[in-house]
Residue, then its C-alpha position, 0 to 999 in steps of 0.5 A: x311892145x311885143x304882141x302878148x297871147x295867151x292860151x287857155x288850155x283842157x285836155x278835149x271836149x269832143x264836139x259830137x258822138x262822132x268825136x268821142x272815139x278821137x278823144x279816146x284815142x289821143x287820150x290812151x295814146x298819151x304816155x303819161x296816161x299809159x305809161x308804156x312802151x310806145x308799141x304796147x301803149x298802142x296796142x292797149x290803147x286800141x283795146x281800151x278804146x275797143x271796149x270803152x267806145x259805145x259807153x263812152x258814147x252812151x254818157x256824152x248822149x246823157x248831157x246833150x250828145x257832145x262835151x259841155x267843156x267845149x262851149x264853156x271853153x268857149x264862152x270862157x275865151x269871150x269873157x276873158x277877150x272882154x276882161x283883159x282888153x285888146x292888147x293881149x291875144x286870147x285863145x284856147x287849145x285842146x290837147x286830145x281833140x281840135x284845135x291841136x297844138x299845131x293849129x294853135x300854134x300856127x294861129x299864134x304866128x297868123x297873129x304875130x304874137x311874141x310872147x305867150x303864155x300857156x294856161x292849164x285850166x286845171x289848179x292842181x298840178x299832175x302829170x297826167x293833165x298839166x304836164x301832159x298838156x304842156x309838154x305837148x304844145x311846148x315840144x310843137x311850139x319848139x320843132x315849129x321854132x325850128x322848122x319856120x324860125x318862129x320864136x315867141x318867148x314862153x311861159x307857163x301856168x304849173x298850178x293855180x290852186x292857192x289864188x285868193x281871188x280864185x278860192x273867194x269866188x269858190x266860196x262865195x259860188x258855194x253860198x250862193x247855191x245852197x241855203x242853210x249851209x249848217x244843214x249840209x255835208x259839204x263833199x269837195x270831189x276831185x277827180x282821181x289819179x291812180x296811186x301809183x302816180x302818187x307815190x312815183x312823185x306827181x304832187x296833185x294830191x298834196x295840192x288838192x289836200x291843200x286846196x281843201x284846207x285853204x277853202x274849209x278854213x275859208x268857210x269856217x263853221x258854215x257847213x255841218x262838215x267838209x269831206x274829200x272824195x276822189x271821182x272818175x276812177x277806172x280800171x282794176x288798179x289802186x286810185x286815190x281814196x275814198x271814192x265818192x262812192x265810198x263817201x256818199x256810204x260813210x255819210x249815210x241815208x237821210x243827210x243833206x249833201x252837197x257836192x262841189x268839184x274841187x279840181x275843175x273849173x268848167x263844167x264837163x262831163x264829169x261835173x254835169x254827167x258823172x256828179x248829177x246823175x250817175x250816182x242816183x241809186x246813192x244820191x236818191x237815199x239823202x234828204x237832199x243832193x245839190x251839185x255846185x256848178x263850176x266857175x264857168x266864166x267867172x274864171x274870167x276873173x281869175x285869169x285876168x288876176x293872175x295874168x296881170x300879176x305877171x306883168x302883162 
């Protein structure tokens, strides 16, 4: 039988302060970030990094002076090497900081590994984070082919939003974590992409509009009422709407809110940063706010599901 591997793959999870100007860099040099001529992209690239570096850095010392993406990563890799058994080769790859494709790669050749397969840890597909880390490790895997003459079979995970194991392992997290759910406002927050995207034919907001009904009618009438609110956004440009801002607004003072962080599935920055702190000014007018971890290591489960349903 060929030597299977499998890639579990995020977009980067600066390990110190140090490395969050190399994340910054890789992440608006990518063009499907900015979408720019290669010279004008880099010029841009320098002034956003330029302007947005001690900020940047000031949010990863609020959670610990690193990325918590990195260590659920992980813990993640662990938890699926324990579930899925010796027979298949589990690692993990960033696509903004360590490891690169280039070293994954080359340690999928150490290992002999015949048949990979790519697995984005986002469920909704977008151009800015799915195809922008396949891309870049299919294009290396493919001059590295050519280059040493290695040549695994591969193959990819575009999305994984609809999996019933995955939302039945949300829904039961949600209900774990909040007790008396008919007293709450269930907000779904996903992160946001420009609009322009949208419009331009990247499906991640009709996934993430899919994903939210699959788990609303998955939970039924548990919870008072369900929202959609987008995260994240920067810049002066138009970004999908409402904004969680927008949304903790509409709700209003004096409700029972809980949020849970549709399009991750392990916490980062924007989950434990972003969801539980920075919005307290708001957050501090309910009568209660609650942040829903992510999967974290019970995608173990999901992973497992879905590789075994492709035959491995």
């Amino acid at each position: 039988m060929k030597k299977k591997g499998l890639v579990l793959l995020n977009m980067g999870a600066p390990k110190d302060l140090e490395e969050v100007e190399v994340f910054l860099k890789n992440m608006f040099n990518d063009p499907h970030i900015l979408p720019l001529p290669a010279p004008i992209r880099k010029m841009a690239a320098l002034a956003i990094v330029k302007k947005r570096l001690e900020s940047a850095k000031a949010n990863y010392e609020k959670v610990g002076g690193k990325s918590p993406l990195l260590e659920n990563t992980l813990k993640l890799v662990d938890k699926v090497k324990e579930s899925i058994g010796d027979e298949i080769y589990v690692t993990y790859g960033m696509r903004y900081t360590p490891p690169f494709a280039k070293d994954v790669i080359r340690e999928l050749h150490r290992h002999d590994v015949e048949e990979v397969l790519f697995f984005p840890l986002y469920p909704h597909f977008s151009s800015t984070t799915t195809q922008s880390i396949l891309h870049e490790y299919i294009t290396y895997l493919t001059e590295y082919m050519r280059e040493i003459g290695y040549s695994p079979k591969a193959d990819y995970i575009e999305s994984f939003y609809s999996n019933p194991t995955f939302n039945n392992l949300i829904v039961e997290t949600i209900l774990e974590n909040v007790k008396d759910p008919k007293e709450y406002e269930l907000i779904f927050s996903a992160h946001s992409i420009p609009q322009k995207m949208v419009d331009q034919g990247d499906p991640y907001l009709d996934q993430v509009k899919e994903h939210f009904d699959i788990l609303t009618q998955l939970l039924g009438d548990k919870f008072n009422s369900y929202h959609l609110a987008f995260q994240s956004r920067v810049g002066p440009v138009k970004w999908l709407e409402p904004s969680l801002e927008e949304k903790f607004k509409e709700i209003g003072e004096g409700k029972k809110v809980v949020v849970y962080p549709i399009s991750f599935v392990l916490d980062n920055l924007e989950t434990v940063g972003e969801l539980q702190h920075d919005y307290q000014e708001l957050t501090g007018k309910f009568k209660d706010y609650k942040v829903i971890s992510c999967l974290n290591e019970k995608m173990a489960k999901v992973i497992e599901d879905i590789v075994r349903s492709r035959g491995w």
